[in-house]
N, C-alpha and C positions, 0 to 999 in steps of 0.2 A: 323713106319714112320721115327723116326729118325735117326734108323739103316739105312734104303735107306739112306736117305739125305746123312746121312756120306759116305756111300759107291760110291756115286755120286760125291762126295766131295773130293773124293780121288781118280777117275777117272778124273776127269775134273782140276782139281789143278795139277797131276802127271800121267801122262800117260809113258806107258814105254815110256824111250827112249827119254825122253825132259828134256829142263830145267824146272827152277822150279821159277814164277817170284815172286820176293819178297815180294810182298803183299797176296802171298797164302801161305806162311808159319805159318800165324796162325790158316789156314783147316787143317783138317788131309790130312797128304801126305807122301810118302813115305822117308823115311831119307836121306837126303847125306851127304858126308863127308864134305861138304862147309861149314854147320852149326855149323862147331865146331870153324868157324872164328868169331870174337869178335869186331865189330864197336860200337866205340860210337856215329856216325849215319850211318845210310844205306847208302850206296855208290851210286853213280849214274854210276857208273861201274860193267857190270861184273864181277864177280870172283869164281874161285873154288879153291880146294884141292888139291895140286900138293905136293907130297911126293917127286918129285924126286929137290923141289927147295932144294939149297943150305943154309947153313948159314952163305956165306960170305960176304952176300948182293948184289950178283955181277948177281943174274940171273932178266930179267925185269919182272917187275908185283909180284915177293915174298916179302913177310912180306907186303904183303896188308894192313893188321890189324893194323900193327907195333908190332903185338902181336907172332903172328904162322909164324914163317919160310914157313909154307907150304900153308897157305893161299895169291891167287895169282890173281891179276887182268886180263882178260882177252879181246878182240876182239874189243875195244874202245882205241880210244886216248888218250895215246897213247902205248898203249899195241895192237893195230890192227896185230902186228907180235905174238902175241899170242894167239893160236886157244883157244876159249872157248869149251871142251868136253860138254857131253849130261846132265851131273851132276853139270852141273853150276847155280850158281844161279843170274837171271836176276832181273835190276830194272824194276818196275811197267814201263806197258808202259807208264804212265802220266806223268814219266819222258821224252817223248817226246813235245818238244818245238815250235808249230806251234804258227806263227805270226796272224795268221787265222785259224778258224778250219776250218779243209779239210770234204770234199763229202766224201771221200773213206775211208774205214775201214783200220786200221792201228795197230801193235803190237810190239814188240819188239824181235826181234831176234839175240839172241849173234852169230848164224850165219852168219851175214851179213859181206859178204869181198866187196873192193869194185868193181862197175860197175856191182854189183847184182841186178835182176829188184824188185825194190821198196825200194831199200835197202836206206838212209840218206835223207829217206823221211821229214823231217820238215827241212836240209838242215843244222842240225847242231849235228846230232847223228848218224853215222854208223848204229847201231842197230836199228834205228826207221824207219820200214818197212810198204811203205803200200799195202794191199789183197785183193782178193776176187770179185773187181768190176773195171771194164773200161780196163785201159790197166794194172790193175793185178791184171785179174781176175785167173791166172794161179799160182797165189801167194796163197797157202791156207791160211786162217786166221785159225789161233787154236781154237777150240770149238766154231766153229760158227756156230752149230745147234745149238738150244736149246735144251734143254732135259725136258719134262715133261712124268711122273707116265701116263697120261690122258691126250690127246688133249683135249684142252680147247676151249670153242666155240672161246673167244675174239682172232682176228689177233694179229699176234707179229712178230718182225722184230730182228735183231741182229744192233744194237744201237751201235757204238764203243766209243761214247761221253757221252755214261749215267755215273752216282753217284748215288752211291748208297741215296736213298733219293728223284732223281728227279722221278718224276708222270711217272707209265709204268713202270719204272726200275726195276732187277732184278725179273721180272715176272716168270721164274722158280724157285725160289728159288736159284738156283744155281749158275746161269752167272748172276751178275751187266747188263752186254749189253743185255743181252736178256730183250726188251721192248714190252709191251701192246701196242696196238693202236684201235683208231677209235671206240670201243666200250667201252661205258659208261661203268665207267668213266672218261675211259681214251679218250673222245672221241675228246680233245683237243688236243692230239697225234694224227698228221695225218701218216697212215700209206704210205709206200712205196708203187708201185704198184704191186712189187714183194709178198709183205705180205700179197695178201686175193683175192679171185675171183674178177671179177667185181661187184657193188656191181647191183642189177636190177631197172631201172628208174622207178618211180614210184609207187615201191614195196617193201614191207614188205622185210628182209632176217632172215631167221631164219634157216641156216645151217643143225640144229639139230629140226628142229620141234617146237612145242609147245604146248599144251594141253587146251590154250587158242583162242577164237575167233579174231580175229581184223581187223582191215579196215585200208585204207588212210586217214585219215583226215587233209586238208591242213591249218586248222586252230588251229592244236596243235602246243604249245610253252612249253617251259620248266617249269616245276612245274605245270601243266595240267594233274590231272589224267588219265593214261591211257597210256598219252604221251611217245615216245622214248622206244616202247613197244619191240623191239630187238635191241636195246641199241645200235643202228648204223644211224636210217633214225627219226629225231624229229616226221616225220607224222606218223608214226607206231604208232597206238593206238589200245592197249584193247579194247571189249566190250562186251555186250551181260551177257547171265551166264557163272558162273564158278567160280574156284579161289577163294570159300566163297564169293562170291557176291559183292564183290568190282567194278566190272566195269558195274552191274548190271543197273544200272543208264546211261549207256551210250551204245546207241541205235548201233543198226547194221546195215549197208549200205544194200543194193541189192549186192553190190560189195564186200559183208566181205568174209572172210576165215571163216571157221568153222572147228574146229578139225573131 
């Protein structure tokens, strides 16, 4: 398992051919030459590995560090006249500065020139791009499936505003944005209406089955045995036998399901 994990970890952190954003450098990922720059904080700029800067001070964005000649700011102000290459290393998008948090999914792309669509989206960072939904939806957001080993029965949505820690979060393992919803216990996450069928009026959902009996019953509440019996509808209730006899005590409708 933790061989996956890693190996997920260094897909999703490093995919050919991208940057690499500063807060996935403590995953395993694959190396670049940028890491060998030396801050005494992380910069809120891009920057890479440029052999061809000079040491006479005179090219823009080298001696980034103050350290390496060849460590060199890139695609932000105001280094925007210097292309950030594929082996850049980007700040976390949380370095983007919304006065409000936005609807739309949003990342950080040292990409971004201007008059890009979605590009200086919080309206005071070049790179802060927003993806994926309304007018850029044509914008792909990077790792915005999730990735799980096994679908899991609980819906899950791609979260751009999760932390690591808030309820739902990092539900593959993998992605922080990738969040749980709507089923217990996450069921104080409401999901999107993109993240789950409808759910059926009046009825039990159990996706994947279940080897237990159960009914409606409109007078269940939380902490009510039985209750929230497919961790999505409060009146979903157990009953009947089964399950070592636990809901044995609580009778079955004309109207119940039966495995």
């Amino acid at each position: 398992m933790a061989m996956v994990l890693q190996v997920a970890l260094l897909v999703a952190g490093c995919a050919a051919g991208s940057s690499i954003p500063a807060d996935h450098l403590g995953a395993p990922h694959k190396w670049v030459p940028a890491e060998q720059c030396s801050f005494a904080n992380p910069p809120v700029v891009p920057y890479y590995w440029d052999p061809n800067c000079t040491n006479d001070l005179t090219s823009l964005g080298c001696w980034a560090d103050g350290v390496h000649a060849e460590c060199r700011f890139c695609g932000e102000e105001p280094y925007t006249g210097v292309h950030c290459p594929l082996e850049s290393i980007t700040p976390s998008k949380q370095w983007c500065q919304f006065d409000e948090a936005p609807v739309v999914p949003f990342f950080w792309d040292p990409s971004c020139k201007q008059g890009m669509l979605g590009c200086f989206a919080d309206g005071k960072h070049l790179g802060c791009r927003f993806c994926g939904e309304g007018n850029y939806s044509e914008v792909e957001c990077p790792s915005s499936t999730c990735s799980f080993a096994n679908e899991p029965v609980t819906p899950y949505y791609w979260d751009p505003l999760c932390r690591m820690g808030m309820l739902g979060c990092n539900a593959d393992a993998i992605h922080v944005q990738c969040r749980f919803c709507d089923y217990k216990p996450f069921h104080t996450v409401r999901c999107p209406s993109r993240a789950r069928p409808p759910y059926p009026d009046g009825k039990c959902w159990f996706p994947h089955g279940t080897s237990q009996s159960y009914k409606w019953d409109p007078s269940c509440k939380w902490g009510k045995t039985g209750c929230w019996a497919d961790g999505v509808n409060a009146h979903c209730r157990y009953c009947g036998p089964g399950s070592g006899g636990v809901y044995e005590g609580i009778s079955c409708t004309e109207n119940s399901l039966f495995p």
